[in-house]
C-alpha positions as CSV (number, residue, x, y, z in Angstrom):
1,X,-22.3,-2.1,-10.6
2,X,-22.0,1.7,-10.7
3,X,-18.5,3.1,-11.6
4,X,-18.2,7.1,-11.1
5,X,-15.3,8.3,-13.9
6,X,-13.6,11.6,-12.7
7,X,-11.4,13.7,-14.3
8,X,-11.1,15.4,-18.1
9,X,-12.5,12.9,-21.1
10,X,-9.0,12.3,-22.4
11,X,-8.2,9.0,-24.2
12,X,-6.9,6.6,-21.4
13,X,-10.3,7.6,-18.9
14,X,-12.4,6.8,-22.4
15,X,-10.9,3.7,-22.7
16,X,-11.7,2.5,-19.5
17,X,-14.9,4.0,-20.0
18,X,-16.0,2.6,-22.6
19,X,-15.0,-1.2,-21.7
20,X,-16.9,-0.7,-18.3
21,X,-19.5,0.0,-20.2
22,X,-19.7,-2.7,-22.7
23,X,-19.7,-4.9,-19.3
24,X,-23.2,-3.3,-18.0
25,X,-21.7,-0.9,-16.0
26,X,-23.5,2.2,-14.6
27,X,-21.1,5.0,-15.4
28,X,-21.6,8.3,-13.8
29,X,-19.1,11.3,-14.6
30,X,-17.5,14.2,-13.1
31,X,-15.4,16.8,-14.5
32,X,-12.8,17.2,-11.3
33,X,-13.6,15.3,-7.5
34,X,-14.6,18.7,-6.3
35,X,-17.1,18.9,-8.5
36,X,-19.5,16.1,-7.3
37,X,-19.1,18.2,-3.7
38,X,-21.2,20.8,-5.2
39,X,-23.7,18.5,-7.0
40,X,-23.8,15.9,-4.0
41,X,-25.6,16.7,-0.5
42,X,-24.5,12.7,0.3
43,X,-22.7,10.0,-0.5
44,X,-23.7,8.1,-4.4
45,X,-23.7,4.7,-4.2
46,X,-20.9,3.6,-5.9
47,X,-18.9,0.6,-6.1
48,X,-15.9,2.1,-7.9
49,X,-14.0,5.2,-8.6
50,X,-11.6,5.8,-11.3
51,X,-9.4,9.1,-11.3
52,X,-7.5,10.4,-13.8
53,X,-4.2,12.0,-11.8
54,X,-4.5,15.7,-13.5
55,X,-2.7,17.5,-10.9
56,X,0.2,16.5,-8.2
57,X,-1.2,19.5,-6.2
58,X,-4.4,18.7,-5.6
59,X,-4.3,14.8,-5.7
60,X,-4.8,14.1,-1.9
61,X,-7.9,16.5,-1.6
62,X,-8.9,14.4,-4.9
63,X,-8.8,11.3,-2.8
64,X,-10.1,12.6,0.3
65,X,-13.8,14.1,-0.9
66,X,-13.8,11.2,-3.3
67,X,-13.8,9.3,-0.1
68,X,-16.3,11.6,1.9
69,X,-19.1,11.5,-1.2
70,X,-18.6,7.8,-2.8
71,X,-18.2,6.2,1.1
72,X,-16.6,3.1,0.4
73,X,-15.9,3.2,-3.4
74,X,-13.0,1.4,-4.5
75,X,-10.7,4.2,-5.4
76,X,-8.0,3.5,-8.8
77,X,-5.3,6.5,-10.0
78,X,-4.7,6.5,-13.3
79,X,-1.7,7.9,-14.5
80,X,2.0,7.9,-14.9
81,X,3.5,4.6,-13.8
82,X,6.6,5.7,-12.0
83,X,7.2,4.2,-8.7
84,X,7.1,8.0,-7.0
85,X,3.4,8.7,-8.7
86,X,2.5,5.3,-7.3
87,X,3.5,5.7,-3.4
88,X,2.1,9.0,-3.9
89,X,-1.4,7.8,-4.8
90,X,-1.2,4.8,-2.5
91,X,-0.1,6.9,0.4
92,X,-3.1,9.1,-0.3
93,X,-6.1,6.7,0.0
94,X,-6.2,5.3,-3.4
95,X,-6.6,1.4,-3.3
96,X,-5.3,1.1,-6.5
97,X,-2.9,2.5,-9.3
98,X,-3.4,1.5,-13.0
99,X,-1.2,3.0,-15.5
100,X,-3.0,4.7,-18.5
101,X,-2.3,2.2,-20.8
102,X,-3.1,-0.9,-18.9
103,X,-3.8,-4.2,-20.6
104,X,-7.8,-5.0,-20.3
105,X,-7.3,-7.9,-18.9
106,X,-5.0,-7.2,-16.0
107,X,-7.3,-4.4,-14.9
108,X,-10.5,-7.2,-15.5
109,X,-8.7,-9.1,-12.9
110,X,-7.9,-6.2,-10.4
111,X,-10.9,-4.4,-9.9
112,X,-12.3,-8.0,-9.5
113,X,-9.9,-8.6,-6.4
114,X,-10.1,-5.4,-4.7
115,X,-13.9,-5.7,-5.1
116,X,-13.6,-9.0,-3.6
117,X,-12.0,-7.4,-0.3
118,X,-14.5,-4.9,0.0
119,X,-17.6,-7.9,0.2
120,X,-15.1,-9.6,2.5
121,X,-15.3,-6.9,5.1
122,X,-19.0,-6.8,4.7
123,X,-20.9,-9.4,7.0
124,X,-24.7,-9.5,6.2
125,X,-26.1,-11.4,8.9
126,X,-26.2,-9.8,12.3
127,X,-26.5,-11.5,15.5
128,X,-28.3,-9.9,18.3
129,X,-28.9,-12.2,21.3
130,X,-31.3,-14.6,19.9
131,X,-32.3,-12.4,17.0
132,X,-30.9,-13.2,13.5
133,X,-31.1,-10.4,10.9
């Protein structure tokens, strides 16, 4: 599984780093989501996307080229866990929102689920008059 990590290397983003990691997780890193539009010429292959909120300002164009250059990446927020910073995140196009101090285990169990939904959606047999691919 690839997880891409954007955002500065402050404490809570190498946390969650770091326990990705020590479950074979790919990690790739960028410094800020604009960033990977100067590096990237397509989309990465990525199963998940954690970003570190930095910036109120510039969260929705954040979300939106982290959704143009890691397709259909699970998207999580991490940041302050009021209930305004979360609508704002959701509203945006983030999946998910995790505070920065969430337990290990909780966050075990939600990527899991929201990874789950995205395989759900995904059908790999197609049907095609008598031809089965």
């Amino acid at each position: 599984m690839r997880c891409l990590v954007v955002g500065p290397q402050s404490a809570s983003l190498k946390r969650l780093s770091r326990y990705f990691k020590e479950r074979g997780w790919q990690l790739l890193y960028a410094v800020t989501a604009s960033s990977l539009l100067a590096d990237s010429h397509s989309q990465i292959s990525i199963d998940l996307t954690i970003l570190e909120a930095v910036h109120d300002a510039s969260l929705e164009a954040d979300i939106a080229t982290l959704r143009r250059v890691a397709g259909d990446s699970v998207i999580m927020v991490v940041g302050e866990p009021s209930l305004a910073a979360r609508l704002r995140a959701l509203s945006m196009g983030a999946n998910d929102f995790i505070p920065r101090e969430i337990p290990l285990d909780l966050l075990q169990a939600r990527v899991a689920a929201l990874l789950r939904l995205r395989r759900e959606r995904f059908n790999p047999v197609y049907e095609l008059g008598g031809l089965v691919v």
